[in-house]
C-alpha positions as CSV (number, residue, x, y, z in Angstrom):
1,X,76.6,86.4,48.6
2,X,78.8,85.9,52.0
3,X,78.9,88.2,54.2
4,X,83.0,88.5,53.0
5,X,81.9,89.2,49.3
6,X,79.6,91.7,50.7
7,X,82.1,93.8,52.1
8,X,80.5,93.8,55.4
9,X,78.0,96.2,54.3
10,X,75.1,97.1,55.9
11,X,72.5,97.4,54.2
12,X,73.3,94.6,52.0
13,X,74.0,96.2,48.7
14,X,72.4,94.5,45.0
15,X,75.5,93.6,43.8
16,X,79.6,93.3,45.0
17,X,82.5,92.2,43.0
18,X,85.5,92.4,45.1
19,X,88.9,92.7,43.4
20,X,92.7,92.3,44.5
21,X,94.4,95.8,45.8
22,X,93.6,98.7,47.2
23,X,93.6,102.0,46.3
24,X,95.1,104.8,49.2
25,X,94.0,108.1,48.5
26,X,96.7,110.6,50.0
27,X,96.4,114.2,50.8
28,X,95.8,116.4,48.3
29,X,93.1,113.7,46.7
30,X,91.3,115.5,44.4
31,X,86.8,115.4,44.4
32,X,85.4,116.4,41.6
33,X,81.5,116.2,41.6
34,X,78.8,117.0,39.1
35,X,76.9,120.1,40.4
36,X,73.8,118.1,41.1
37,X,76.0,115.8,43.6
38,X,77.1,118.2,45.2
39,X,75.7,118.0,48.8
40,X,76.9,114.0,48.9
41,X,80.6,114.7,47.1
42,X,80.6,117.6,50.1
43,X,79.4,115.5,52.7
44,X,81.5,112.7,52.0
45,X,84.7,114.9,51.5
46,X,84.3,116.3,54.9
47,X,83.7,113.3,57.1
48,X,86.2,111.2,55.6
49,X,89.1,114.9,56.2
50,X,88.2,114.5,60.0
51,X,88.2,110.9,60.5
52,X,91.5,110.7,58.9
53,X,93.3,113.4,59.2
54,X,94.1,114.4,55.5
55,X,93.3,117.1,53.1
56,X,91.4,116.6,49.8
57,X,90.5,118.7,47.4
58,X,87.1,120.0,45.8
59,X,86.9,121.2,42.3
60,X,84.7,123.9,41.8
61,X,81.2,122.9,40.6
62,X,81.0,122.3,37.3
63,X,84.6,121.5,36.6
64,X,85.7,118.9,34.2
65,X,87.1,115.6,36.0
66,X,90.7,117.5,35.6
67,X,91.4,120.8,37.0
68,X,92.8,123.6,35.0
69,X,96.4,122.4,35.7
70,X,95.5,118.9,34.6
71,X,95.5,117.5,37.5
72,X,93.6,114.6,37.4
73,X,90.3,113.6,40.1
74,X,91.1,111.0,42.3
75,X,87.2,110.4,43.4
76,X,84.6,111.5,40.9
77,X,80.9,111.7,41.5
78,X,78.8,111.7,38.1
79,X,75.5,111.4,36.9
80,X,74.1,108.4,35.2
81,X,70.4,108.8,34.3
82,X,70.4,105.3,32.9
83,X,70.8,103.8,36.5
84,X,67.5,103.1,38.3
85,X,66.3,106.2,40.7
86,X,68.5,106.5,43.4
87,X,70.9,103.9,42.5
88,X,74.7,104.3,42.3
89,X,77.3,102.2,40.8
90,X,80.9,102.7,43.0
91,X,83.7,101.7,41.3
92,X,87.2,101.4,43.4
93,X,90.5,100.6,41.4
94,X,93.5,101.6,40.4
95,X,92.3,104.8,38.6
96,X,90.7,106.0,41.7
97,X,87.0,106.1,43.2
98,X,84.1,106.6,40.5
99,X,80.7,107.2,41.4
100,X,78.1,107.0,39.4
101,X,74.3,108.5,40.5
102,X,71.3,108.3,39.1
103,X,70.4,111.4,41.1
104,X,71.4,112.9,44.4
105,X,69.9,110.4,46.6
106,X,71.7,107.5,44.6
107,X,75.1,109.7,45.3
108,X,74.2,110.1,49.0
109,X,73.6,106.4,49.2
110,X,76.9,105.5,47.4
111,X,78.8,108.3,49.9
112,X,77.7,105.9,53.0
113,X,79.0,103.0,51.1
114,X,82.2,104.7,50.9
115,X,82.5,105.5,54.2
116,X,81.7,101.9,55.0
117,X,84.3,100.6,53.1
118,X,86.5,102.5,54.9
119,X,86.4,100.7,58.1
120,X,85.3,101.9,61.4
121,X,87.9,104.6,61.8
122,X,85.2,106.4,59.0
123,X,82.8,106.7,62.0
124,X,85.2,108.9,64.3
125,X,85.3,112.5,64.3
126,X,88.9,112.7,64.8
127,X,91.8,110.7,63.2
128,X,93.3,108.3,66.7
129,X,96.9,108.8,65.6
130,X,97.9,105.1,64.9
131,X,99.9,103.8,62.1
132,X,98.9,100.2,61.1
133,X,101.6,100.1,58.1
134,X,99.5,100.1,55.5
135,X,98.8,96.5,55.8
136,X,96.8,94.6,53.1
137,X,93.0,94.2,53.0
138,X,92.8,90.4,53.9
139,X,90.1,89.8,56.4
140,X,87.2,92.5,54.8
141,X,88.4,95.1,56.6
142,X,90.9,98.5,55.4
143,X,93.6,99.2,57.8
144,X,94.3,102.8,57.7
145,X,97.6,104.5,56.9
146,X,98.7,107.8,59.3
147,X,97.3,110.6,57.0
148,X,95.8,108.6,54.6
149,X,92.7,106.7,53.2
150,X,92.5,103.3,52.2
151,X,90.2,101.5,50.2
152,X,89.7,98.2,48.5
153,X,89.3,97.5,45.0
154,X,85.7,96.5,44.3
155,X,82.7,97.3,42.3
156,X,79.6,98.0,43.8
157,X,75.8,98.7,41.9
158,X,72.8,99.5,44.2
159,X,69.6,100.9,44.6
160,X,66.9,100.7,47.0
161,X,64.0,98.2,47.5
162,X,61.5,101.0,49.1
163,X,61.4,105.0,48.1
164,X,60.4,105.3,52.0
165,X,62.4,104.0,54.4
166,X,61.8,106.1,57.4
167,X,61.9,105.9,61.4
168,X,59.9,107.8,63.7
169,X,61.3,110.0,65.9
170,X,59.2,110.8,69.5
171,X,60.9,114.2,71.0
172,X,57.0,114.6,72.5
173,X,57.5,112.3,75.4
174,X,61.0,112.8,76.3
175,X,62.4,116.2,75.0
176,X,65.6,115.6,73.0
177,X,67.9,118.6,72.4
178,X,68.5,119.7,69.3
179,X,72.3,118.3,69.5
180,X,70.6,114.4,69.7
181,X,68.4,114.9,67.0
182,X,71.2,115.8,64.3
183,X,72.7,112.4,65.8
184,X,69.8,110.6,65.1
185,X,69.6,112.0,61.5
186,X,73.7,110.9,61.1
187,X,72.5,107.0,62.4
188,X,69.3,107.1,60.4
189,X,71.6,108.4,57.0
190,X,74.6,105.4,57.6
191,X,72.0,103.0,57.4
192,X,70.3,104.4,54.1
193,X,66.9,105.4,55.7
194,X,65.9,108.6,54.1
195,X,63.2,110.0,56.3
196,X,63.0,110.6,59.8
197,X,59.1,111.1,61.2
198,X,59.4,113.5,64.2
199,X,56.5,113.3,66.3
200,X,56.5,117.2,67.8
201,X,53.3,117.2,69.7
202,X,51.2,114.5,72.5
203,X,49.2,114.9,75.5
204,X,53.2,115.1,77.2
205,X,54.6,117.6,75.5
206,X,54.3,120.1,72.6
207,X,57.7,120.9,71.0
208,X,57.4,123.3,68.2
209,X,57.5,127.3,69.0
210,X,54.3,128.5,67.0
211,X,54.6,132.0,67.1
212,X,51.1,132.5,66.8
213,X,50.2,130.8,69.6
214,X,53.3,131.6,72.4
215,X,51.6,129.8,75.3
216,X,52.1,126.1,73.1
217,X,55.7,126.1,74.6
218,X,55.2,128.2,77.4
219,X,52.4,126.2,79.0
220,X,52.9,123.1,77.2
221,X,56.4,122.2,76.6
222,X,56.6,121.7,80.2
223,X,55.2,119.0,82.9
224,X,55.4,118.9,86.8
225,X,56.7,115.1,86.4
226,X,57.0,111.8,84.1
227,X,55.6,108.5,85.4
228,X,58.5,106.0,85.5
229,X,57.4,102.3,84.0
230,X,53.8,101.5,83.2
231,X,51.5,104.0,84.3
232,X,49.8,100.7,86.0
233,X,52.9,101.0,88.6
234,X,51.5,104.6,89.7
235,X,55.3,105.9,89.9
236,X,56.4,108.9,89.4
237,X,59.6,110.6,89.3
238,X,58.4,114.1,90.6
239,X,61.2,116.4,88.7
240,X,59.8,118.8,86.2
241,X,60.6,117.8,82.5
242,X,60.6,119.6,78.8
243,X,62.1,121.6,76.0
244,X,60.8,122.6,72.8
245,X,62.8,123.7,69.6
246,X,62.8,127.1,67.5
247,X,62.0,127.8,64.3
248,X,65.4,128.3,63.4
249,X,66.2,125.3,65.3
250,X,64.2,123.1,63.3
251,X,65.3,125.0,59.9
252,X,68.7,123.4,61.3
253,X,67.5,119.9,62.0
254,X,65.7,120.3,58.5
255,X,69.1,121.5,56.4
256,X,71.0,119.0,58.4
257,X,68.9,116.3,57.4
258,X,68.9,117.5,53.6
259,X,72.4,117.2,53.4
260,X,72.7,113.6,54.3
261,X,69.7,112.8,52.2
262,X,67.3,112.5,54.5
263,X,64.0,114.0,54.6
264,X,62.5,115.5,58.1
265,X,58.5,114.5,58.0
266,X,56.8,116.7,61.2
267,X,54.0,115.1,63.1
268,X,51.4,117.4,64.8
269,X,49.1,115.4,66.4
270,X,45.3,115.3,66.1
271,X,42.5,116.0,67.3
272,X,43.3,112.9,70.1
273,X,46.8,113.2,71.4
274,X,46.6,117.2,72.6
275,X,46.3,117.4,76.0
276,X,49.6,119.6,76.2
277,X,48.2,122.0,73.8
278,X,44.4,121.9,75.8
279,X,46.5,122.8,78.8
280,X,48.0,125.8,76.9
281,X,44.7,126.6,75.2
282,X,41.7,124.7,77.5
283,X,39.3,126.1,74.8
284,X,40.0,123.5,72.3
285,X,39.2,121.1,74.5
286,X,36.2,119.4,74.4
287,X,35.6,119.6,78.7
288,X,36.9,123.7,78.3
289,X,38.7,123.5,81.3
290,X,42.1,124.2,82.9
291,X,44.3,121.6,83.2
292,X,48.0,120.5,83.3
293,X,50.0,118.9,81.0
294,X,49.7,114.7,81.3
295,X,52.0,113.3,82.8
296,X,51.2,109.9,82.6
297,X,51.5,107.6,79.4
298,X,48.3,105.7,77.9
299,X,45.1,106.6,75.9
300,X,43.8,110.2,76.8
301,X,39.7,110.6,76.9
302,X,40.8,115.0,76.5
303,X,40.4,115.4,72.6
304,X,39.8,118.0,70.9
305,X,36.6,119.8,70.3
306,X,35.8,119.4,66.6
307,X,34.8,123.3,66.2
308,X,35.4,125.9,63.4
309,X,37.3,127.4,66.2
310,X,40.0,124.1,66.5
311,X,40.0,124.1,62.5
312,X,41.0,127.5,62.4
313,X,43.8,127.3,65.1
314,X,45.0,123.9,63.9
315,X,45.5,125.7,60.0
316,X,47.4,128.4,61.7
317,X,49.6,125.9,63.4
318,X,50.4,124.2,60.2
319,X,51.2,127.4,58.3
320,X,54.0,127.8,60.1
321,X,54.9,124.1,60.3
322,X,54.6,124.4,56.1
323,X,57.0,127.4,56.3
324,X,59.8,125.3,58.5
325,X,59.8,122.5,57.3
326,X,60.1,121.3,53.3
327,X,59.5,117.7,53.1
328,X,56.7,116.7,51.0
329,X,54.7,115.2,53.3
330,X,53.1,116.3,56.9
331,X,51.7,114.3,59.3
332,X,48.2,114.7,61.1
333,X,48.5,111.8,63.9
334,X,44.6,110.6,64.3
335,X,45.6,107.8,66.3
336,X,43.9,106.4,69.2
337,X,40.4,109.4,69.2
338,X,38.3,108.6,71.9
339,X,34.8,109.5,71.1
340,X,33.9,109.1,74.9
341,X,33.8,113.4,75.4
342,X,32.1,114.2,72.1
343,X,29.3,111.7,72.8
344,X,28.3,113.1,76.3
345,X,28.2,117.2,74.6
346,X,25.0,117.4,73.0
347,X,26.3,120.4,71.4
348,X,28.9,117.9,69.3
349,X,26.3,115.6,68.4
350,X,24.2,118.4,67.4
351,X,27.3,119.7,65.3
352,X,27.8,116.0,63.7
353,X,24.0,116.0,62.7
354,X,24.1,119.2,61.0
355,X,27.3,118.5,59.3
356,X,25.1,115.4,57.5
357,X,27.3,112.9,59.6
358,X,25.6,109.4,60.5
359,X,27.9,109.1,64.2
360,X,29.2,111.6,66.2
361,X,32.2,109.8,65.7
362,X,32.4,110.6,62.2
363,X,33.6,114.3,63.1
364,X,37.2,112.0,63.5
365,X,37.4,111.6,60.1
366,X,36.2,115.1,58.8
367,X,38.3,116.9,60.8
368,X,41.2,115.5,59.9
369,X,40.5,115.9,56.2
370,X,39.6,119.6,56.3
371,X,43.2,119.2,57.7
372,X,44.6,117.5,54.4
373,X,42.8,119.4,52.4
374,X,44.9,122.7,53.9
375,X,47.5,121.0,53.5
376,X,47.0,119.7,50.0
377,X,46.0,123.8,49.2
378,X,49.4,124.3,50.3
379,X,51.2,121.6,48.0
380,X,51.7,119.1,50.3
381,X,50.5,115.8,51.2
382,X,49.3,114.9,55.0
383,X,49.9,111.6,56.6
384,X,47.8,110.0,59.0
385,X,48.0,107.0,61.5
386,X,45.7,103.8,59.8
387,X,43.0,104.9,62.4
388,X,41.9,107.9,60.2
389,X,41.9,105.8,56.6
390,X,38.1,105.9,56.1
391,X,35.8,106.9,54.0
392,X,36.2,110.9,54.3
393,X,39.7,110.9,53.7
394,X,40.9,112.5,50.7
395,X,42.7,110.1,48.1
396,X,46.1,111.9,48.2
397,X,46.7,111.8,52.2
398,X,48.8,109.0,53.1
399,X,48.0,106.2,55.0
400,X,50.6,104.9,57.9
401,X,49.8,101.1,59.2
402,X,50.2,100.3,62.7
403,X,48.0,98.8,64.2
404,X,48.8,95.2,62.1
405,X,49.1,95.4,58.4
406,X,45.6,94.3,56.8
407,X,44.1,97.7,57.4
408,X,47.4,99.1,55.0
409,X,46.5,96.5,53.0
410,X,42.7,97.8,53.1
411,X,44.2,101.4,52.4
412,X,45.9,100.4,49.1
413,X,42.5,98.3,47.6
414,X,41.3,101.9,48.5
415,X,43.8,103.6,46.4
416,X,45.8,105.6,49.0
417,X,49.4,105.2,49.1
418,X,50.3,103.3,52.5
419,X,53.3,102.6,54.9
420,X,53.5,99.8,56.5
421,X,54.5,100.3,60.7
422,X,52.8,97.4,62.4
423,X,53.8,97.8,66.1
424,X,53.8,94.0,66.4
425,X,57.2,94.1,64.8
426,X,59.0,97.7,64.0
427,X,58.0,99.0,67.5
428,X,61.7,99.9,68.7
429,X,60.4,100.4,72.2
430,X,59.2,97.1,72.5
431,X,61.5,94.6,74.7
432,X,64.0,93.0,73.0
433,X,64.6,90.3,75.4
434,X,63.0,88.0,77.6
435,X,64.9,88.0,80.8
436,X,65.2,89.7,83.9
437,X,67.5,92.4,83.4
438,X,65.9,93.8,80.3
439,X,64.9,97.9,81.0
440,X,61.8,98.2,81.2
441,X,60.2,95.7,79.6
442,X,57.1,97.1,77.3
443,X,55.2,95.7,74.5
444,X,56.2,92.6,72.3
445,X,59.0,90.6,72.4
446,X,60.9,91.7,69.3
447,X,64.6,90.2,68.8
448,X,66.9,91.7,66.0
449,X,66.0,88.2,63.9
450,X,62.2,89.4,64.5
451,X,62.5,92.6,62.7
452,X,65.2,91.1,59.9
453,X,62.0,88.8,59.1
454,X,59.6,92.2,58.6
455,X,57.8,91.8,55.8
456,X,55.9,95.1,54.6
457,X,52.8,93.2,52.7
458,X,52.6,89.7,53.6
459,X,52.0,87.6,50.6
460,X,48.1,87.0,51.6
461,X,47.8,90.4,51.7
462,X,49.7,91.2,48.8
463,X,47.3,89.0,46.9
464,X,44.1,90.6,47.9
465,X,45.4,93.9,47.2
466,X,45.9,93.0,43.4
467,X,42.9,91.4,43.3
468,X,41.1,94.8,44.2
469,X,42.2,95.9,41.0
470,X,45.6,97.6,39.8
471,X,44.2,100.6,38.6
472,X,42.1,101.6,41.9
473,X,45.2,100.6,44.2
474,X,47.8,103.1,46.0
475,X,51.3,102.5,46.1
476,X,53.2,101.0,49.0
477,X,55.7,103.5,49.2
478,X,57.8,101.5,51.9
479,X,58.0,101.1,55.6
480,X,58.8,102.7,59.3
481,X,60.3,101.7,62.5
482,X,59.1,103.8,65.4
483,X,61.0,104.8,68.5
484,X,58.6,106.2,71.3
485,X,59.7,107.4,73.9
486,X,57.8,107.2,77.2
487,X,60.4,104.8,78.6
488,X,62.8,106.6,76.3
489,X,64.4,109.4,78.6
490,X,68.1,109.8,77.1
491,X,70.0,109.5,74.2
492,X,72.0,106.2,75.6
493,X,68.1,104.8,76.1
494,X,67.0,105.7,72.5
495,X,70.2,104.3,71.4
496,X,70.0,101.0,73.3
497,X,66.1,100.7,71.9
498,X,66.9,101.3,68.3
499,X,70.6,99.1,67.6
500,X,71.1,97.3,66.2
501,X,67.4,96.6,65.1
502,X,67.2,99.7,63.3
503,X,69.9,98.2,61.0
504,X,67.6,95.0,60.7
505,X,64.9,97.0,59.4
506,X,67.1,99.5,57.5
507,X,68.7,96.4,55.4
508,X,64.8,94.8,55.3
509,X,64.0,98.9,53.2
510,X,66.6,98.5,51.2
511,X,67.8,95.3,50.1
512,X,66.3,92.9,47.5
513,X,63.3,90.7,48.8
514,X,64.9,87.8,50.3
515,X,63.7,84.8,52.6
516,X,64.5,86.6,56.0
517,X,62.9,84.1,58.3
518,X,64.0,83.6,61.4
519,X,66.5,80.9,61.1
520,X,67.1,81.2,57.4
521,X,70.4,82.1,55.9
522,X,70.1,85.1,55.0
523,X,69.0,85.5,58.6
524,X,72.3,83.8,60.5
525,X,74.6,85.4,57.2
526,X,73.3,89.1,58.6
527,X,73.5,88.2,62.1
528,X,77.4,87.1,60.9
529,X,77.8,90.3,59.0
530,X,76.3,92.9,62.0
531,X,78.7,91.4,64.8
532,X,81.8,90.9,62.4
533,X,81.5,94.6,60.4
534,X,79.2,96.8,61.4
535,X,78.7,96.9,65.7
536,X,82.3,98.1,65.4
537,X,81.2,100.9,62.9
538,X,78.7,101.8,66.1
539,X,81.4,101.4,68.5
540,X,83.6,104.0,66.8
541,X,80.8,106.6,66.0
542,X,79.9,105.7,70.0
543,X,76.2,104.0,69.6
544,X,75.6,102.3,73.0
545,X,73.4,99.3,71.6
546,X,71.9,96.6,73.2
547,X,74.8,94.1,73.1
548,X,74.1,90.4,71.6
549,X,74.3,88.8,74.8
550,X,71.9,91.2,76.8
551,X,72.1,94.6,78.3
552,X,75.3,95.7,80.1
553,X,74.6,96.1,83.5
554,X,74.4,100.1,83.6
555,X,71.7,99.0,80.6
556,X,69.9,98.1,83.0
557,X,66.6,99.8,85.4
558,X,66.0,97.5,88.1
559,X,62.9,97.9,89.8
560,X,60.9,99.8,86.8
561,X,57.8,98.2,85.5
562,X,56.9,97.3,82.5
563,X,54.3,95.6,80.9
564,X,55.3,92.9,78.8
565,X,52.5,91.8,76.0
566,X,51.7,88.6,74.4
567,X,52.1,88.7,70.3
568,X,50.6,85.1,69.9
569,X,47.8,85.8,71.8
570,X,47.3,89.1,70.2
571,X,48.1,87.3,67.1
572,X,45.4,85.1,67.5
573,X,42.6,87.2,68.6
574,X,43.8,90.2,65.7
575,X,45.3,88.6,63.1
576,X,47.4,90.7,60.9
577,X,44.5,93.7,61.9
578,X,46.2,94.1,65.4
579,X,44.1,94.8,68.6
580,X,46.3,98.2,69.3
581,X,45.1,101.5,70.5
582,X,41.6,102.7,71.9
583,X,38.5,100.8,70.5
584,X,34.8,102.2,71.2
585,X,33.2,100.4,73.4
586,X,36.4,98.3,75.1
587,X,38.5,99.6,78.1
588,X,40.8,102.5,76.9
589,X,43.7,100.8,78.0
590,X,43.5,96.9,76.9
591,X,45.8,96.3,74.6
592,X,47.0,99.7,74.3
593,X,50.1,101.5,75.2
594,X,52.0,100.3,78.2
């Protein structure tokens, strides 16, 4: 399919079949909706009134595709149960605009076609007052009317490749208000991703009011400074930094998010990765005493101490984060745990010995599935960073892959149900060029083409994991791009780090299984489709992405440094197992975060 048949969609939908015409839907359209498509028939209906202008008109819920004076739906959303789950047929001719759901999720996906077809004037919050005339649809894209919608004739059928197609968001390193979050969820929505990770809590910040606890935001929400570039550089920029978000604020982000079909997963970090709420509470620390909140990035040695005490004050915590937040899933962190602390208390050894565990740095993994098992007693399912996939994790928790993608792989044979995140590709903070002017140039080498070649389970993998046996294996739900933020400190920075990758990796979710090399076809046709269609989508909503060519020069941070990695050389000595985060026994900072 050319990028012309396609429509210039992004993500690439299953099928297109363009036809001659359009159809212009004037004010005083009429939207009728089934009652279980509500939210998307909503949705759509009210972006499309401000970015053009017009007036359309909702039928009740419930109501029959006419209206009681017969007048007769222009754009129907209904329910088809023989589609695939959350898939969506759109059908655009002379009768109008049919949509046809499997469920809500395929409605919500079919709403963001719609708005794609309509050009980038969709992505505006306000009509711009220009009339083009009504020209034709000739060169793939709708020219509006004054007042009016235009579409063109096609038929569309879709549904996803993955269930999870989710992005990470980090608000723990660099605070974003609540205003840039709902963004994010509007960006991560018009490219079909449907859940948005937001990491709450790190040794740099704890974001979530717990009411039980007051001094979590009041001590640690806050830090003196931020270092600027690698913490190598030993810069800082000496001006105090936080934030942290409400219950009710979060109740926001979550509703937001619901609407546009896209689940909020929170991430509470532990028991490495809690040096903000140490500083707030030094008794869960492992050293017990007071201390600021970090202010540098890198692998912290301050864990916590693996007492009844912490078990008790972490299940508090995630009561309330159960009570705000509704997505199936919570996340527990467990990344990067030095054991360095807990092997120099003999009262820790002494607790891992009566506990029946063989290594003091077995308490890792126990903790964090007393964790899961709260959560599970709560109806929920936790999610945990590949570090903690062991032996004493529970079967239901949920397995995230970062560190490379054989210990996923590893994680499936074992029955749990994994998503891929290797940071050797789908690391959005990782430098996306090569040359001087890039901003602070971290991690990997990652180009756009990079990530449109992600592959969640690499054939070799893919192999060994059905050779473990079908019926012992988890699923592989899907995949996640992250975007941390330690070099992150604004909205124009997060948006420059995510696009137009995140659009790589969103079609990569959602889109059949294609050869996506770099170099390939399908690689040069999306390339094609991205600059010709869909960076002007961005320009209208007002994404400032990297450009094609390289950063713009107020893009750029001269004199900040970064620290650039080698993926072939990490390649080689890792292999698809990655040589990320802490390892016992190795310095705390080779190969880890820059």
């Amino acid at each position: 399919m050319s990028f012309q048949m396609s429509q210039g969609l992004v993500p690439r939908p299953v099928s297109v079949t363009p036809a001659p015409g359009v159809v212009v839907l004037a004010p005083g359209s009429v939207v009728a909706h089934d009652p279980a498509l509500r939210p998307a028939a909503r949705w759509w209906r009210r972006v499309t009134e401000d970015a053009f202008g017009l007036d359309l008109v909702p039928l009740p819920d419930g109501a029959a595709a006419h209206d009681p004076t017969g007048t007769t739906a222009t754009v129907r959303f209904a329910v088809d149960r023989d589609l695939p789950p959350s898939g969506c047929r759109l059908t655009v001719d002379d009768a109008g605009v049919r949509v046809d759901a499997a469920d809500l999720d395929g409605a919500h996906a079919a709403a963001q076609t719609l708005r794609q077809l309509a050009g980038p004037a969709a992505f505006r919050r306000a009509p711009v007052g220009r009339d083009h005339g009504g020209r034709p649809w000739t060169d793939g894209q709708p020219r509006p009317v004054a007042g009016a919608l235009t579409l063109p004739h096609v038929t569309i059928t879709d549904h996803p490749r993955f269930a999870w197609r989710g992005v990470l968001l980090d608000v723990a390193r660099h605070f974003l208000p609540k205003a840039d979050v709902l963004r994010f969820v509007d960006l991560a929505a018009a490219h079909k991703l449907n859940v948005v990770q937001l990491h709450l809590t790190d040794d740099q910040g704890w974001r979530m009011e717990i009411e039980r606890y007051p001094r979590l935001t009041e001590v640690g929400a806050w830090r003196r400074e931020s270092g600027v570039g690698t913490w190598r550089a030993g810069v800082s920029d000496g001006r105090p930094h936080g934030g942290s978000y409400t219950h009710d604020d979060l109740r926001e982000i979550v509703a937001y998010a619901r609407e546009r079909g896209v689940t909020v997963v929170p991430e509470i970090d532990v028991p490495g990765h809690v040096e903000a709420a140490v500083a707030a509470y030094p008794e869960l620390g492992t050293r017990k005493t007071p201390h600021a909140v970090r202010t540098t990035w890198g692998v912290s040695t301050e864990v916590l101490d693996p007492s009844e005490e912490s078990l008790a004050f972490f299940r508090d915590v995630l009561d309330e984060v159960l009570d705000v937040f509704d997505a199936p899933f919570v996340a527990l962190g467990g990344d990067e745990v030095p054991t360095t602390l807990w092997r120099d208390d003999p009262a820790i050894v002494a607790r891992a010995a009566t506990l029946g565990l063989d290594d003091v740095a077995d308490l890792h993994g126990w903790f964090l599935a007393r964790l899961a098992e709260h959560v599970a007693s709560r109806g929920r399912r936790a999610v945990v960073w590949d570090e903690a996939f062991g032996p004493a994790l529970p079967r239901d928790v949920v397995v995230a892959s970062w560190r490379g993608w054989a210990a996923g792989a590893d994680a499936l044979a074992a029955g749990h149900d994994v998503v891929m995140a290797p940071e050797q590709v789908v690391y959005l903070d990782h430098r996306e060029g090569d040359g001087p002017d890039e901003p602070v140039p971290v991690g990997f080498l990652r180009t756009l083409e990079d990530v449109y070649a992600f592959e969640p389970l690499p054939g070799g993998l893919a192999d060994a994991v059905a050779r473990a046996g079908a019926a012992a294996s988890g699923a592989l739900l899907g995949g996640q791009a992250q975007v941390w933020t330690e070099h992150l400190d604004s909205v124009r920075r997060v948006d420059y780090a995510a696009f137009p990758r995140l659009a790589a990796f969103a079609e990569v979710m959602w889109s059949p299984a294609a050869d996506r090399s770099v170099g390939s076809a399908a690689s040069l046709e999306f390339r094609a489709r991205l600059e010709t269609h869909h960076l002007p989508r961005l320009d209208a909503y007002g994404v400032e992405y990297r450009p094609p060519s390289g950063p713009h020069p107020w893009q750029t941070r001269p004199g900040v440094h970064g620290w650039p990695r080698d993926l072939a050389a990490e390649l080689a000595a890792g292999g698809l197992r990655g040589v990320g985060g802490w390892v016992e026994g190795r310095d705390r900072h080779t190969g880890g975060p820059a």
